[in-house]
C-alpha positions in Angstrom: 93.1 77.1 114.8 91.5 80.4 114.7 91.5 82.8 112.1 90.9 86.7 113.0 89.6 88.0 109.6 90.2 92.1 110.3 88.2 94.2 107.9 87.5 97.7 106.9 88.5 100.7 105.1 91.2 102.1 103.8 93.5 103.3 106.9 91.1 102.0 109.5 94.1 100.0 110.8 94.1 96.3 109.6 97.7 96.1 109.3 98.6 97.7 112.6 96.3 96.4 114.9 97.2 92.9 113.2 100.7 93.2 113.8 100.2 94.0 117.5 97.7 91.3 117.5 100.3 89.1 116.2 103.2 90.0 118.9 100.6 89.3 121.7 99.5 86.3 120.2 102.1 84.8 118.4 99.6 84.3 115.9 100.7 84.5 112.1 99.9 87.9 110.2 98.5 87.2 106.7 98.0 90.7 105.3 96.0 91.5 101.9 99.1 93.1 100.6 100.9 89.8 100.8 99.3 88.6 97.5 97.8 91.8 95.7 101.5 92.5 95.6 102.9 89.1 94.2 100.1 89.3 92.0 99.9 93.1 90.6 103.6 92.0 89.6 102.0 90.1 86.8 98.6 90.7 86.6 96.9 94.3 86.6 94.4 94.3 89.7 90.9 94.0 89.1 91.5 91.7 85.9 89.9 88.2 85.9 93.7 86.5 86.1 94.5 88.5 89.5 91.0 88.6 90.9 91.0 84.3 90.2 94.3 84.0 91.4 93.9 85.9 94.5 91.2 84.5 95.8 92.9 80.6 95.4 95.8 81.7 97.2 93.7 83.2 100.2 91.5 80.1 100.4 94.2 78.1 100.1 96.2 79.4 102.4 93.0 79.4 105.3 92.6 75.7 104.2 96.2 74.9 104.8 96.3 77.0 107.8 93.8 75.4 109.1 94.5 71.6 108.4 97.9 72.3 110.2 96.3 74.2 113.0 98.2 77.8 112.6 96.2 80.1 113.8 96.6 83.4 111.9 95.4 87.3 111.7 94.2 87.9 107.9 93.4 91.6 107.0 91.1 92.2 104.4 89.5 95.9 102.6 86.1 94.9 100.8 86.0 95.8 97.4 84.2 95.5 94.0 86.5 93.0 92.7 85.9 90.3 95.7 82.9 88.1 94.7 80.2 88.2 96.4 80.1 85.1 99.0 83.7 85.5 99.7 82.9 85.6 103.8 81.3 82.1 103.6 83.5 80.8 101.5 86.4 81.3 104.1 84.5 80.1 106.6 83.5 77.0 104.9 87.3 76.6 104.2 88.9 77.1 108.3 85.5 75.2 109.4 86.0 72.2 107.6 89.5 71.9 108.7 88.4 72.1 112.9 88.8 75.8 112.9 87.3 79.0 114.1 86.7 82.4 112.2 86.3 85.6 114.1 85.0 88.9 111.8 86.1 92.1 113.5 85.4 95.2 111.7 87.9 98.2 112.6 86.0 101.5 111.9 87.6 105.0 111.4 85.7 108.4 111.2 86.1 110.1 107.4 88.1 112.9 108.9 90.4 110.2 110.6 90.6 107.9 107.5 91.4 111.0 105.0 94.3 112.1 107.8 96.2 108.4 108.0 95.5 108.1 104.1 98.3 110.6 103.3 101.1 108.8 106.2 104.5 107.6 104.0 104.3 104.5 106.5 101.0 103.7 103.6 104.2 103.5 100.9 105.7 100.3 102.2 103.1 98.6 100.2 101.9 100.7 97.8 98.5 101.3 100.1 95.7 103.8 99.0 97.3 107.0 99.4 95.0 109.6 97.8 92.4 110.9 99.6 90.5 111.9 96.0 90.7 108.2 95.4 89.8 107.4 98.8 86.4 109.9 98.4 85.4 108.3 94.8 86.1 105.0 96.7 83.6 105.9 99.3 81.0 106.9 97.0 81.0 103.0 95.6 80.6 101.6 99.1 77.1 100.7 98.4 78.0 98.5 95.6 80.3 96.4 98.0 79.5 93.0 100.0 80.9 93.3 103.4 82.0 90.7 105.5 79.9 89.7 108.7 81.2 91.6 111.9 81.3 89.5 115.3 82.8 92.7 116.8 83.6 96.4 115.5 86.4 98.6 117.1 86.6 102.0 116.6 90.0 103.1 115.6 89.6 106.6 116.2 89.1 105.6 119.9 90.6 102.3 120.1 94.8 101.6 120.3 96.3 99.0 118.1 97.6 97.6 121.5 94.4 98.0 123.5 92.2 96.8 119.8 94.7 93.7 120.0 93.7 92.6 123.7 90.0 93.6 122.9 89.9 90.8 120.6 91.9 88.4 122.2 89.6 88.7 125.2 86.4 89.0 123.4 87.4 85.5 121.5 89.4 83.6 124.7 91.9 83.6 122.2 95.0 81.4 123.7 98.5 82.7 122.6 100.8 80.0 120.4 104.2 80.0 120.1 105.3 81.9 116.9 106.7 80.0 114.0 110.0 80.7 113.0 109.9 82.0 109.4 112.6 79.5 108.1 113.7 76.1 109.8 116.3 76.1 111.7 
């Protein structure tokens, strides 16, 4: 199993380059929005319920990834409410199942990233979509643990498509069949 943990800003890519990464791998596509979403149904993010809860589901669902060898694309913005030690502890939880982590950080100019903030296709999960949020955002960067980065891509210069067969080649990555999303 492999797990490519994408990281970065807001609007540095995550979710595009890990969809494309997940049609040329067949790899599953685990995106933050997945549970901040359930989760901001109920809970208001940033409180100690959501922040608790979301970090159980995403190391439960590496662990159980993992065990089951389903190799998957997670993407992942840092920020203040992710504890510190978060990195290791999804390592910890893919490595003691068999499996590999790769950290690829997707970079994107402040011009760029202010630009893609604004797109409507941000709407279909309630992304960041104000570049005065975005700016205040930047300004508590300092304060935020990021992940470890075995490789960074440069979005401004980078494709999804050719940022998707960077990593697979960079990694050996070997494509799987896809799952089907319900049984047959």
């Amino acid at each position: 199993m492999d797990l490519v943990f994408l990281h970065g800003g807001a609007a540095a890519g995550k979710l595009t380059v890990a969809r494309e990464l997940g049609a040329k791998s067949g790899f599953a596509v685990f995106h933050n929005h997945l549970i901040v979403d359930a989760l901001t149904s109920v809970f208001t993010f940033g409180t100690a319920p959501f922040v608790a809860l979301r970090e159980q589901f995403w190391l439960a669902t590496f662990e159980e990834a993992a065990r089951n060898d389903i190799s998957t694309v997670f993407t992942f913005a840092p920020e203040p409410t992710v504890g510190a030690g978060f990195s290791e502890r999804v390592r910890s939880s893919v490595e003691a199942h068999g499996g590999r982590i790769h950290f690829v950080e997707l970079k994107v100019s402040p011009q760029e990233q202010e630009r893609r903030v604004t797109l409507p296709s941000r709407e279909e999960f309630a992304k960041l979509a104000s570049v005065e949020t975005l700016r205040r955002l930047r300004a508590e960067q300092s304060i935020i643990e990021l992940p470890p980065s075995d490789l960074t891509i440069d979005t401004d210069r980078t494709t999804p498509a050719d940022a998707a067969e960077l990593i697979i080649g960079t990694f050996a990555l070997s494509p799987v069949d896809r799952l089907p999303r319900y049984p047959d």
